[in-house]
N, C-alpha and C positions, 0 to 999 in steps of 0.2 A: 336820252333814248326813251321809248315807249316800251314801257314790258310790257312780257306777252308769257301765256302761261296756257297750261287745259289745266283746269281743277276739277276735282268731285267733291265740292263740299259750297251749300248742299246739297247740290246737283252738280249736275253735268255741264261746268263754263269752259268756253272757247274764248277763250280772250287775249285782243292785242289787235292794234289796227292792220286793216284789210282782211279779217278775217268773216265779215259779211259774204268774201266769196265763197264759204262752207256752208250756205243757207240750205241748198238741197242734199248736201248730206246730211246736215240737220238734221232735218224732215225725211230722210231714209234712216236713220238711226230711231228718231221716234216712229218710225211706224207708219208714216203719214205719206198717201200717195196725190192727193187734193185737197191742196190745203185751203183756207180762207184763212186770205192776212186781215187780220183787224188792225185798224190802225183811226187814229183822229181825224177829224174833216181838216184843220189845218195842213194834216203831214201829207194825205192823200195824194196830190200833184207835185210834190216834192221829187227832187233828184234821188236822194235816198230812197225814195218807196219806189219809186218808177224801176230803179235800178236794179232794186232787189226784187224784183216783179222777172225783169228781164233776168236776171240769173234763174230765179224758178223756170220759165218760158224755156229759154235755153238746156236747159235740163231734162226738160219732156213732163214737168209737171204743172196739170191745169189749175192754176191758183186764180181764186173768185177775189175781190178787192171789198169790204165792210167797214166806211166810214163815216156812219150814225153816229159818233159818239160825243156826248158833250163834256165838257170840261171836268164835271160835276158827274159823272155816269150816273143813269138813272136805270129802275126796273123796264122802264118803257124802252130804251136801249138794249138793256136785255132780251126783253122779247121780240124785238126790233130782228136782231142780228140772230140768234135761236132762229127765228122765221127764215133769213137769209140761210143760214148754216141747212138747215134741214132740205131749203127746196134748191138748193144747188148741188145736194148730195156730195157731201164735203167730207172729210174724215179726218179730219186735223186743224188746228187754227194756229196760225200764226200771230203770236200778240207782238205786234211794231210799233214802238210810241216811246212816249212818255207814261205816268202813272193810271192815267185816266183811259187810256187805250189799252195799257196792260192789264190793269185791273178787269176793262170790261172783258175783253178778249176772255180772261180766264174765266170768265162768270158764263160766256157762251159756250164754251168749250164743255164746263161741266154742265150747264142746265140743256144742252142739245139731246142729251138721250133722259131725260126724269121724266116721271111723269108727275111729277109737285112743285107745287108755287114755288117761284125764289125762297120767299121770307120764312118757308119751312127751313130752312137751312142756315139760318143765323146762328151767327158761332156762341151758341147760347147753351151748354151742359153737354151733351152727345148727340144733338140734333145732326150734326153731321151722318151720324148711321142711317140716317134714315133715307140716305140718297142711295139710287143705283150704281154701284163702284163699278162697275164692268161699263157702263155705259157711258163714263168718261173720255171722252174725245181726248188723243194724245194735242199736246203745248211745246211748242217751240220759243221761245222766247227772245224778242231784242229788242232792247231799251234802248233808244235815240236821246236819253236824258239821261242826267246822272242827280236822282234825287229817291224815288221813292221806294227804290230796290223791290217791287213789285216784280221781276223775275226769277228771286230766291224765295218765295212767300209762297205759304201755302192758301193763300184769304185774297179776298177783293174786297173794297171799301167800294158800296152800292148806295144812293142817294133813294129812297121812297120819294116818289112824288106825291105820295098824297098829304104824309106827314113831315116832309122834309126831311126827317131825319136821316143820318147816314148809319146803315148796318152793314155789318161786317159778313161776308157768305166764307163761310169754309170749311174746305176738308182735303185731307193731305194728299190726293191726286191730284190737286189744282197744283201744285208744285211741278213747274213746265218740265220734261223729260230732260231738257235740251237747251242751252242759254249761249248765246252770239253777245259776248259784248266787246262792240268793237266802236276805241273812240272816236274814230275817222268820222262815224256817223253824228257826232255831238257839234263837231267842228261848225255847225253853221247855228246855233244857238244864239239867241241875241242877249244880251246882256243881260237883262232880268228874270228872262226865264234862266240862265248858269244862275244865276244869284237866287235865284229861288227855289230851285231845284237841288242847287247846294246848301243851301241853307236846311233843308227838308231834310238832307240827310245827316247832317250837324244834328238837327233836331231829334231824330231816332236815335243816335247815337248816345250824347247829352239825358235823352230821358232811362233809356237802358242800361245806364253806368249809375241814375239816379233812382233808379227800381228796385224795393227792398226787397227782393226775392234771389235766391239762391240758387244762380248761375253765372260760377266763375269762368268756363268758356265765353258765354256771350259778354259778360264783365271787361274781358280782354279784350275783345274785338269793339267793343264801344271805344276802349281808349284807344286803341290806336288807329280807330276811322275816325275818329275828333284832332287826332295829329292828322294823317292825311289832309284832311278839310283844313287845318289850319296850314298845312306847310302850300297847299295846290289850289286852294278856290279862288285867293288871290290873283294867284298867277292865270288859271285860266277865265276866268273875268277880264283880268287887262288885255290880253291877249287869248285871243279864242282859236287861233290857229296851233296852241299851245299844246301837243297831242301828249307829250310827257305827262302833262297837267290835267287834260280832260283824262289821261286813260288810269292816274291815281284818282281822280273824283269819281269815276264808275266804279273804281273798287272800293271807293267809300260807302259810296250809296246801296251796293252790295252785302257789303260789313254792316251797316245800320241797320237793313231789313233782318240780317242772321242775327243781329243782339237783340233786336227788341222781341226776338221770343223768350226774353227777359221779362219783359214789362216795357208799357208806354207810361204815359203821367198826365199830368193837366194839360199839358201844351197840347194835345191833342185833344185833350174831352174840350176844351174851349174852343180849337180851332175844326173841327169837325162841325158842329153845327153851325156855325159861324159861314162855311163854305157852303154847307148844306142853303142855308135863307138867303144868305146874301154875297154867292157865288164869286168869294174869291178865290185867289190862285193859292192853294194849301200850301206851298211850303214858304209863302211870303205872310202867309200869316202865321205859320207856327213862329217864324222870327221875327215876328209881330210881338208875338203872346211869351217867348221864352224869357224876356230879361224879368217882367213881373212874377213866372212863377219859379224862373229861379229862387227868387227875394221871397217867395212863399214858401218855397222847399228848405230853407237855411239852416234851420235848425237841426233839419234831418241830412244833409248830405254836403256840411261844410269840410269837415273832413276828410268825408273821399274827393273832394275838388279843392282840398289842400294840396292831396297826393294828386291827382288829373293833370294840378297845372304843374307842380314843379316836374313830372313828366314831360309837359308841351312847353317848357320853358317859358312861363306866364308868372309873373313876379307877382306876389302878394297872395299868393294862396285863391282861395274861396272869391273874396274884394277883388282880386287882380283878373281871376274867371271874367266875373261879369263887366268888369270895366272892356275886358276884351270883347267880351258877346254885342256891347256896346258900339265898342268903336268898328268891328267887322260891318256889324247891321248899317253904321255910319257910311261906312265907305262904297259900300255898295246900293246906297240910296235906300234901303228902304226905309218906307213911314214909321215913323214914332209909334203911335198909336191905329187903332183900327181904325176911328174916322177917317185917320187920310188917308186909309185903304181904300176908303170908301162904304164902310159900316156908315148906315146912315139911318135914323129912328131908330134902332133895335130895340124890340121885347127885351130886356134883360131877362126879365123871369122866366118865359120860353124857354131863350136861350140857356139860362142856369140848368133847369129841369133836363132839356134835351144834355147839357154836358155831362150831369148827374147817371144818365141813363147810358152814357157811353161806355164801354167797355176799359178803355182806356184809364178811368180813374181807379181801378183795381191796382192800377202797378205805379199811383204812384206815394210819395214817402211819406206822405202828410194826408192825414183822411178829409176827405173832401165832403164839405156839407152845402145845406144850401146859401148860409150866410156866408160861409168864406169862398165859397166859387161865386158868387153875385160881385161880391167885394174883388174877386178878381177882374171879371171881363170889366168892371167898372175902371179899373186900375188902367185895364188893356185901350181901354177906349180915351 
């Protein structure tokens, strides 16, 4: 069976397949009379978007269609779609995607009414105050992937084009009013993107359970979206018409984005600029990058992945974790290393500095310097 559920935590989820046809109540519930769906230039002509277009239409409301968005979301994106929102006099966005559509969407939604640069709003000490909170365009949210839980998140991950680097924008109105997660929509996922996009959530998960910081709610909900991921990604991998299977991996991906306001860790400060230069698919590189910093993290968090696994029924404690982190990343093809991602020449030392400057290495268990994070992406590569 496919559960189905409405939560408020941390918002407002609708969830359980065929519940995309509450779209325009949605959007009446947030507030919103003309929305702009944002969505990816892949998803744009898709069945899903088209459809959910037709439910809005149907409905009596004028929904404008915005998909600029690159893989990678950039500030040029941003002011892209900002541009679009303003001159179609729009009052609400709809974020439809995967991470990279959701992240942008919520980035337009709040930068539609400021009158300051994006990069004033990097989630950098209180910088957030410094935005117009009334001026926050209401967020509807529905994720057509189950990876980067960017519809429970208060932040977007933003790509600078001038310095590559990826910063974080946020402030807690971006947290959508409103969340459709419904797995019917994942159903047509092709295999690497499920594998990758599961993996991405594995990833939050895994780093949030490994984050020395004191939050035993998000603690729980790490472990047991690392069981989900481990009992369903399989299964919806082999089989994609698997809606029991997709509609536990959106509640995973879910669970990872609400624990890692825990903390993230290496996996991310590596893979973040890594995506940022040389535009891979973020959650095939965090399960790129996770088995080396597991093996980096050892010291500090073999104990709680003593206890992790003999909770997910993984034999061997800590050693038997990652033999499993192994053979998953096996089975589902991805590459060994980042070369055969496609990492090809990389600056290392860029790269180190840029990981250094990530946000993400605050949370995680082992203090990161320049010598052992070089000696990482070295390891990753």
């Amino acid at each position: 069976m496919s559960p189905t559920g409405t939560w408020s935590y941390p918002t407002s989820i609708r969830f359980g397949a065929g519940r995309i046809s509450e779209i325009a109540d949605a959007c009446q519930v947030a507030g919103i009379s003309k929305p702009l769906l944002v969505t990816d230039k892949g998803l744009a002509g898709m069945e899903i978007t088209t459809r959910t277009l037709d439910l809005l239409e149907e409905a009596g409301l004028r929904c404008g269609l915005f998909s600029a968005v690159d893989p990678n979301p950039t500030d040029l994106n941003s002011n892209e779609g900002v541009r679009a929102f303003r001159e179609g006099g729009y009052d609400g966005v709809i974020a439809f995607g995967g991470g990279s559509g959701l992240d942008l969407a919520k980035v337009i939604a709040f930068m539609a009414g400021q009158t300051r640069p994006l990069w004033d709003f990097e989630d950098i000490g209180d910088w957030w105050t410094r935005a117009n909170a009334d001026a926050i365009a209401p967020i509807v949210a529905v994720p057509t992937t189950a990876g980067t839980g960017s519809e429970v998140g208060k932040a977007s991950v933003i790509t600078n084009s001038e310095s590559h680097d990826k910063k974080i924008i946020f402030h807690p109105k971006m947290l959508p009013s409103v969340v459709i997660c419904d797995p019917e929509l994942t159903v047509g996922m092709p295999k690497f993107i499920t594998a990758g996009t599961g993996l991405d959530a594995f990833a939050h998960c895994v780093e949030a359970y490994s984050s020395p910081h004191y939050h035993p709610m998000s603690q729980g909900i790490a472990l047991e979206g690392m069981r989900l991921v481990k009992d369903y990604l399989p299964r919806a991998y082999e089989d994609g018409t698997d809606i029991e299977a997709r509609a536990n991996m959106m509640s995973a991906a879910s669970m990872g984005a609400t624990a890692f306001q825990k903390g993230l860790g290496a996996i991310h400060a590596l893979s973040h600029p890594i995506g940022a230069v040389h535009h891979t698919h973020h959650g095939t590189t965090n399960a790129v990058c996770m088995p080396a910093v597991l093996k980096f993290n050892a010291d500090a968090i073999r104990d709680r992945f003593d206890a992790a696994a003999a909770y997910l029924g993984i034999e061997g404690g800590f050693d038997g974790f990652c033999a499993y982190v192994d053979d998953l990343n096996a089975s589902m093809g991805v590459p060994k290393t980042l070369t055969e991602l496609g990492v090809d020449d990389p600056d290392i030392d860029a790269l180190t500095d840029a990981a250094l400057r990530d946000p993400s290495t605050g949370g995680n268990p082992i203090e990161m310097t320049h010598e052992n994070t070089r000696a990482l992406f070295e390891q990753c590569l």
